[in-house]
N, C-alpha and C positions, 0 to 999 in steps of 0.2 A: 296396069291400073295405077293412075296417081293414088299418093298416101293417104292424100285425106279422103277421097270416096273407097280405098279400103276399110281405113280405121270405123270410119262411121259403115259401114257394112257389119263388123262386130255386132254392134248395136251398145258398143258399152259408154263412146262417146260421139256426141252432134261433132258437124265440120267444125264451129269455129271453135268447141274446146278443143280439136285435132291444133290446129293451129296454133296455140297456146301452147300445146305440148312440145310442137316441133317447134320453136321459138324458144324454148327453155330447154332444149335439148336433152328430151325425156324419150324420144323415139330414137328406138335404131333398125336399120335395115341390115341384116346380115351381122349384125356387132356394129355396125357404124351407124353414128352421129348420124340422121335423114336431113337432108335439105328441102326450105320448102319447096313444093311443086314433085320431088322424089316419085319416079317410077318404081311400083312392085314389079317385080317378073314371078312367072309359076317356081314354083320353090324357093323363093326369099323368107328369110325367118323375118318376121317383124315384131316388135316386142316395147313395149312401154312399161320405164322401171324398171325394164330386164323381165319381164312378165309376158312371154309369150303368147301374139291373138292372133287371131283366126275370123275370119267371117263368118257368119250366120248364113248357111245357104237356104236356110225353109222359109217357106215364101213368106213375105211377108202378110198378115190379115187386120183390115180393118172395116168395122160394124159401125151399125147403130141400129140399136133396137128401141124402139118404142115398149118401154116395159110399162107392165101393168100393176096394180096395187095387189100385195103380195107375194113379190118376187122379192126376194133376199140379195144385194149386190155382195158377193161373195165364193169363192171358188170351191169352199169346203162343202165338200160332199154329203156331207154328213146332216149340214143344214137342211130342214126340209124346205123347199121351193127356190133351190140356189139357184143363182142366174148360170151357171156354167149349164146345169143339166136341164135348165128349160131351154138354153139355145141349143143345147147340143149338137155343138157344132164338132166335125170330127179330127181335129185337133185342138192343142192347146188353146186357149183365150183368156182373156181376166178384162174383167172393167178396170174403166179408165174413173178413176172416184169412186165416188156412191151417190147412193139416189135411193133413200130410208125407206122400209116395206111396205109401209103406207103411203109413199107416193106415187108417180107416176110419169111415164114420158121419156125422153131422149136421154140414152148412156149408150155411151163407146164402148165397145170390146176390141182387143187386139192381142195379138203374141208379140208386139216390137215396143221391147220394155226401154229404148231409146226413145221413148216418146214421151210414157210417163211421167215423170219427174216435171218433163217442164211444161207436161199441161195443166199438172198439180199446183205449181207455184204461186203462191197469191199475189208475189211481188210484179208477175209478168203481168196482170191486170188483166186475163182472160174473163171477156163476159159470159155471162149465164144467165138468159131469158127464163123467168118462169109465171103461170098465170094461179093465183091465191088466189080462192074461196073463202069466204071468213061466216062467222056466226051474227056477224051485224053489220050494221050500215059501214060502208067507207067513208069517212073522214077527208076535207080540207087536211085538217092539224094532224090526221092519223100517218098518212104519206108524206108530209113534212116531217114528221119523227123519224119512221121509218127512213128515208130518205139522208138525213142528216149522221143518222148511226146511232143505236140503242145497244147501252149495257147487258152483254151478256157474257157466264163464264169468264167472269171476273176481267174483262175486256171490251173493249166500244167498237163496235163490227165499221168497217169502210162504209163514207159514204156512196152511195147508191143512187138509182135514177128508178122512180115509180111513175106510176100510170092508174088512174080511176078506167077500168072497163065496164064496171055497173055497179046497181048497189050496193051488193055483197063480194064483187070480184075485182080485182085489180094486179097490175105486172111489176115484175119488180126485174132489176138487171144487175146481179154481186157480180162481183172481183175476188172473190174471195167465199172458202165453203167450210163455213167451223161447224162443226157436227149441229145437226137440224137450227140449223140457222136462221131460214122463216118462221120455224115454228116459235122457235122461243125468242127471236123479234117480235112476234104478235102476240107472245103471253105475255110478255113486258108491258107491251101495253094495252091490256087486258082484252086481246081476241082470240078465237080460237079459230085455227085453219080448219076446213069444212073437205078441199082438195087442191091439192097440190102437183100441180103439173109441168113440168120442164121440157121449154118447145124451144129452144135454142143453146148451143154451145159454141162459144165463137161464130163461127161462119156456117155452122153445121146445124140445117133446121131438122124440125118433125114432117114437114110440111110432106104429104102426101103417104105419108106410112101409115098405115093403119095399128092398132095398138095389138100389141102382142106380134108384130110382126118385124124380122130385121132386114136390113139391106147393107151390100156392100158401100162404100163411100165411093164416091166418082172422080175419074183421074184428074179434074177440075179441083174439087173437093179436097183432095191429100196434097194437090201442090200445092193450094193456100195452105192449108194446114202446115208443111215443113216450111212453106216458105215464113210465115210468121210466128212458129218457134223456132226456126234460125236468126231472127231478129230479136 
């Protein structure tokens, strides 16, 4: 097995930080310096830093659930209505973000914590579709504000790309996910979210899931997926 489809089997780093690594001559094979392109054989120590890895052999899993309002995105059990034990799925899993107890719509679950990080990143500019209800009319100047970027938490949120869907509804598309971010977008300027729902992440829709229901992602689906967090 080439080095770098080992290392990234870990799960603890993507290829191209693998690369990185072995360019700075941070991997060793056996106690030696790896070159790049380096073959493992069965019993080769391999080790970055001097810190001995291994692959992850347990499969890998990835979801999406159409979650419904009053589900808790959180692994602790203890919470009542957690998302681990409404999927109960029969291993490990953890969402991928949050998606706040009052909203609703598409969140990932996985056990390949090699994912994480850089789906979280707000500097990768990963879109996030979602469709807002509000308590009153939508606005011309409402969606230009919103659009432009509104102070909140002591901060002015990315601009953004919105959409009039009707009078009280409309889409909005972040880069970025600062804790209830629509909602206190809209109380900044004085509206109140009514429902809140998230039909898109990256490349990955709702489209045909029924709510409360999850499905595995499709082999289509996960090669965009790595292919455009390895970019």
């Amino acid at each position: 097995m080439r080095i770098n489809k080992y290392i990234s089997e870990t799960g603890i780093y993507p290829r191209r930080e693998t690369n990185r690594l072995i360019a700075a001559g941070r991997i060793t094979i056996n106690g030696k310096v790896c070159t790049p392109g380096a073959g493992v054989e069965p019993g080769d120590t391999v080790a970055v830093d001097g810190i001995t890895v291994t692959p992850d052999r347990e499969e890998r899993v990835y979801l999406a659930l159409n979650k419904p309002v009053g589900i808790t995105c959180t692994a602790a059990r203890h919470v009542e209505g957690n998302i681990v034990d409404y999927i109960n799925y029969p291993s490990r899993i953890f969402a991928v973000g949050r998606l706040d107890k009052h909203s609703e719509g598409l969140i990932l679950l996985t056990n390949d914590g090699s994912i994480v990080n850089r789906m979280m990143r707000s500097e990768h500019s990963h879109e996030k579709e979602y469709r807002v209800s509000v308590d009153k009319p939508v606005t011309e100047d409402f969606l230009a504000e919103m659009s432009a970027g509104v102070d909140i938490l002591e901060t002015r949120t990315k601009p953004c790309l919105t959409r009039r869907i009707s009078d009280q509804e409309f889409m909005i598309i972040l880069t970025q996910g600062l804790n209830l971010q629509i909602r206190r977008m809209c109380k900044a300027l004085g509206y109140r979210v009514l429902r809140l729902e998230r039909i898109r992440i990256m490349h990955i829709t709702l489209s045909g899931l029924p709510q409360g229901q999850w499905r595995r992602l499709t082999e289509e689906e996960l090669a965009e997926l790595h292919a455009r967090l390895e970019d």
